[in-house]
Biopython code that builds the backbone (N, CA, C, O; Angstrom):
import numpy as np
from Bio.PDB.StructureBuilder import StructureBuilder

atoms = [
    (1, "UNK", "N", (7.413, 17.074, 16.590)),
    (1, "UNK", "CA", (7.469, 17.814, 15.330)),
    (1, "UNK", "C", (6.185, 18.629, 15.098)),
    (1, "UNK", "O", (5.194, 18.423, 15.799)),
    (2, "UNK", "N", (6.193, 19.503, 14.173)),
    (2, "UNK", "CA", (5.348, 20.646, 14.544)),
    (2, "UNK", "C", (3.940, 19.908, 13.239)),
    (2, "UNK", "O", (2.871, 20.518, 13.194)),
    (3, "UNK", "N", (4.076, 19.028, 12.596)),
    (3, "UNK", "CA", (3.229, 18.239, 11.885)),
    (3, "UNK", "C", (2.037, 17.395, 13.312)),
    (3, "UNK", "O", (0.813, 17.329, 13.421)),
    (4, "UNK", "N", (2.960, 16.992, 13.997)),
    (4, "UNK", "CA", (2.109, 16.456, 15.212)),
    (4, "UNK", "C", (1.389, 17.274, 15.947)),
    (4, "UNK", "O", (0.281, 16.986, 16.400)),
    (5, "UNK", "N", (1.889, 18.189, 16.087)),
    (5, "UNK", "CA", (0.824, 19.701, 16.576)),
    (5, "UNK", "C", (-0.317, 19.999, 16.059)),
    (5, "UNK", "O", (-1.329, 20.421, 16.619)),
    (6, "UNK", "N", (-0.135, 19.777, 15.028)),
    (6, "UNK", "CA", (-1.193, 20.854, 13.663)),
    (6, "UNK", "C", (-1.917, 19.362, 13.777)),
    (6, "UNK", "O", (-3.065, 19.780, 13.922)),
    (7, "UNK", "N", (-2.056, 17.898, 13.815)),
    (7, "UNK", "CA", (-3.366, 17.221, 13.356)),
    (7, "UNK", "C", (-3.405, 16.573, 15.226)),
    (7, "UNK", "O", (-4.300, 15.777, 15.511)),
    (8, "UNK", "N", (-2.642, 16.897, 16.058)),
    (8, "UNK", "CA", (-3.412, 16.442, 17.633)),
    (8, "UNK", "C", (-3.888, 17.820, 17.867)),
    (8, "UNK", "O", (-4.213, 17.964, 19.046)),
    (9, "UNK", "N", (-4.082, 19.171, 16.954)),
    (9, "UNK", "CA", (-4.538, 20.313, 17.100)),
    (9, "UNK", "C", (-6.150, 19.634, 16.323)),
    (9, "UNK", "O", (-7.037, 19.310, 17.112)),
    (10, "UNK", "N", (-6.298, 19.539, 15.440)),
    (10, "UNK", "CA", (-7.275, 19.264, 14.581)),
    (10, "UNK", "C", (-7.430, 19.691, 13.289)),
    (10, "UNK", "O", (-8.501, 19.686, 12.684)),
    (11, "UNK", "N", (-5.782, 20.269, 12.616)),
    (11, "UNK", "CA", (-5.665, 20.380, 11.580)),
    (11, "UNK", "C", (-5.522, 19.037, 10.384)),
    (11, "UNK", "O", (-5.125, 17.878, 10.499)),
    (12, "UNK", "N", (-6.046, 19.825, 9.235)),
    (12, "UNK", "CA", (-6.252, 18.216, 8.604)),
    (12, "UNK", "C", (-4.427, 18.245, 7.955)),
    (12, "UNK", "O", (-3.866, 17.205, 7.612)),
    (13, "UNK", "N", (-3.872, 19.364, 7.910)),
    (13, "UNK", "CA", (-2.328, 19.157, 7.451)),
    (13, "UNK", "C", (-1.495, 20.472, 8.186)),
    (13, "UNK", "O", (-2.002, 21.280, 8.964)),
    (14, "UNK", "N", (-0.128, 20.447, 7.731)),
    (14, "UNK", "CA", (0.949, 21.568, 8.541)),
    (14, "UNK", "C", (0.529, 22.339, 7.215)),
    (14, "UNK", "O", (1.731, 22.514, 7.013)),
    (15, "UNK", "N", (0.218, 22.662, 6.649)),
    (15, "UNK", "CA", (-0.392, 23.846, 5.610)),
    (15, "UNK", "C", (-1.528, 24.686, 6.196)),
    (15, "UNK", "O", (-1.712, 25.903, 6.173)),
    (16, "UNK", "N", (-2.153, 23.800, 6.664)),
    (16, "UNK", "CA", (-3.450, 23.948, 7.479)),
    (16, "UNK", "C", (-3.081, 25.228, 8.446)),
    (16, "UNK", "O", (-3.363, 26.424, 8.516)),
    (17, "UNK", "N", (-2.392, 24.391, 9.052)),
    (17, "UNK", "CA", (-2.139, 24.941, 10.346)),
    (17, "UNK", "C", (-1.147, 25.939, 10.764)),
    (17, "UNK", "O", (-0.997, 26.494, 11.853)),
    (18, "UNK", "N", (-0.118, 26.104, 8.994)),
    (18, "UNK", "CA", (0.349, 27.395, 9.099)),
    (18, "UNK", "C", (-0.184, 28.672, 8.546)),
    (18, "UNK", "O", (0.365, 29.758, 8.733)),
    (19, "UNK", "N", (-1.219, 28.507, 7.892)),
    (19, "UNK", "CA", (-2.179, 29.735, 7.523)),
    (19, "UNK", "C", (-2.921, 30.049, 8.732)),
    (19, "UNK", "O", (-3.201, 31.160, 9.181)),
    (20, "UNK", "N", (-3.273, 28.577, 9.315)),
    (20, "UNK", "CA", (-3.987, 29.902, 10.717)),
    (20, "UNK", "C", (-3.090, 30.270, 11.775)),
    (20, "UNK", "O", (-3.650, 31.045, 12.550)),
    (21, "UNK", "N", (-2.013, 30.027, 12.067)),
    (21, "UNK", "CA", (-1.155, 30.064, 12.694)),
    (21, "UNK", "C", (-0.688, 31.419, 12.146)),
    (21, "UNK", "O", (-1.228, 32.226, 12.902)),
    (22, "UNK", "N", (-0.074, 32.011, 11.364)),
    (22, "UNK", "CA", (-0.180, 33.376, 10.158)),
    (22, "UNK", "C", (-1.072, 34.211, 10.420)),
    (22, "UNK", "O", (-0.491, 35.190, 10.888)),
    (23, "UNK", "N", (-2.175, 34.393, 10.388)),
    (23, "UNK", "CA", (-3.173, 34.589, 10.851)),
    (23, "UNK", "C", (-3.522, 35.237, 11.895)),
    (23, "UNK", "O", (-4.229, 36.243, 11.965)),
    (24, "UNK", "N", (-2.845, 34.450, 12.992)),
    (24, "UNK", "CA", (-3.473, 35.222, 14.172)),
    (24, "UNK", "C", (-1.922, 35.875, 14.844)),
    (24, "UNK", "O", (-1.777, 36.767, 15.680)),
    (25, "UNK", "N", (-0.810, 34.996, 14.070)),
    (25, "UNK", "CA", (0.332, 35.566, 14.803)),
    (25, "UNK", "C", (1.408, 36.469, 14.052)),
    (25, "UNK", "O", (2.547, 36.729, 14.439)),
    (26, "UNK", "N", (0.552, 37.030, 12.479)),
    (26, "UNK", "CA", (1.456, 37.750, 11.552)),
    (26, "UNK", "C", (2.688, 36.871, 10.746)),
    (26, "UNK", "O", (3.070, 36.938, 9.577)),
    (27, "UNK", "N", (3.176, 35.946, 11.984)),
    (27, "UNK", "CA", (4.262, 35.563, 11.219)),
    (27, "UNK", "C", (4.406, 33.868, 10.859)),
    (27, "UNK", "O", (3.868, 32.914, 11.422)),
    (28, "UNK", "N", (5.069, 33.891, 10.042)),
    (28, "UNK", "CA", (5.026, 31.735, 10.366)),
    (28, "UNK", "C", (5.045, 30.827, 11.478)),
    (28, "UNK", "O", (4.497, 31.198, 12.516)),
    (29, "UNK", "N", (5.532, 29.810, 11.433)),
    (29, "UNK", "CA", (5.438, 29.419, 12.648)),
    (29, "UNK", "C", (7.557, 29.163, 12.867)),
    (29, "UNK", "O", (8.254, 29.208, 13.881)),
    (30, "UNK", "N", (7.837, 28.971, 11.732)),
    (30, "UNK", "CA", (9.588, 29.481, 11.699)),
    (30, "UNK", "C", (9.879, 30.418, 12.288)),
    (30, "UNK", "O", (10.569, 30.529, 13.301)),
    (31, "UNK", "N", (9.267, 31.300, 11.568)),
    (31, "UNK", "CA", (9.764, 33.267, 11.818)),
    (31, "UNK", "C", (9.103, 33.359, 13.376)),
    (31, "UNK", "O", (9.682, 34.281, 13.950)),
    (32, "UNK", "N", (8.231, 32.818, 14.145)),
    (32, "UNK", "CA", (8.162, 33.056, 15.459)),
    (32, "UNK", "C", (9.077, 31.989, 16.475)),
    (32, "UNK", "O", (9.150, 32.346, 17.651)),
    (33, "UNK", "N", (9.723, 30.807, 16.125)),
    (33, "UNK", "CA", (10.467, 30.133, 16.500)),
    (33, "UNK", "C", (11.671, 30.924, 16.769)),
    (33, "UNK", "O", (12.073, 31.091, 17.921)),
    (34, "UNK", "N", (12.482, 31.601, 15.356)),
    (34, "UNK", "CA", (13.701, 32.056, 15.451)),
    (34, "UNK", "C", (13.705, 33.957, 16.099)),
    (34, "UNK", "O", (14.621, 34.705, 16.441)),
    (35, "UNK", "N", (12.326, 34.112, 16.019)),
    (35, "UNK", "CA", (12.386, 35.642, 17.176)),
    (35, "UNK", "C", (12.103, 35.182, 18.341)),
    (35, "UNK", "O", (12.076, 35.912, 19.332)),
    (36, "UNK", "N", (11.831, 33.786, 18.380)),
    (36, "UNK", "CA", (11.987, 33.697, 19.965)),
    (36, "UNK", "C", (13.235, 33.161, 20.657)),
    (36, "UNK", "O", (13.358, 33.086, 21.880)),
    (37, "UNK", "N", (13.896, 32.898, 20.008)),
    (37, "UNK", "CA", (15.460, 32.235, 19.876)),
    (37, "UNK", "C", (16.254, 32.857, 19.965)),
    (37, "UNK", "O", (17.212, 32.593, 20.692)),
    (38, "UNK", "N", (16.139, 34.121, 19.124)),
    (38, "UNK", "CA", (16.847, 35.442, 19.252)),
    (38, "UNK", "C", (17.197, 36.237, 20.473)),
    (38, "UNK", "O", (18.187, 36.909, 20.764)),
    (39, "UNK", "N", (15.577, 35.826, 21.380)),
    (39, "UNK", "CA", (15.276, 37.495, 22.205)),
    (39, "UNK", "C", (16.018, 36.341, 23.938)),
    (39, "UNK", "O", (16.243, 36.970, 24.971)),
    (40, "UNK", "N", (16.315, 34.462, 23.898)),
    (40, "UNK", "CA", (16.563, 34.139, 25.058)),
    (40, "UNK", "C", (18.244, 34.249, 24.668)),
    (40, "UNK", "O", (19.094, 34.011, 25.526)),
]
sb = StructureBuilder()
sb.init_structure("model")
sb.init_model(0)
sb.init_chain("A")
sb.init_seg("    ")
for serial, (resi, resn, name, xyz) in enumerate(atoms, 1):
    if name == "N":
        sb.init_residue(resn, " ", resi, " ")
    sb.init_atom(name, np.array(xyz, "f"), 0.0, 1.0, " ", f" {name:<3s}", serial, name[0])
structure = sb.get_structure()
């Protein structure tokens, strides 16, 4: 689950870790899940 990502990442929460995740990738971490879902 993407909660386990964000604190074995070194985020202290999935809030955390979807602002920087946003950040560097424009989009959420949803909205890059389902354009990548889209394009296989």
């Amino acid at each position: 689950p993407l909660i386990q990502i964000a604190l074995d990442s070194g985020f202290n929460s999935k809030a955390t870790f979807n602002r920087a995740f946003k950040l560097y990738s424009s989009q959420t971490p949803s909205e890059y899940r389902k354009s990548k879902r889209l394009k296989s």
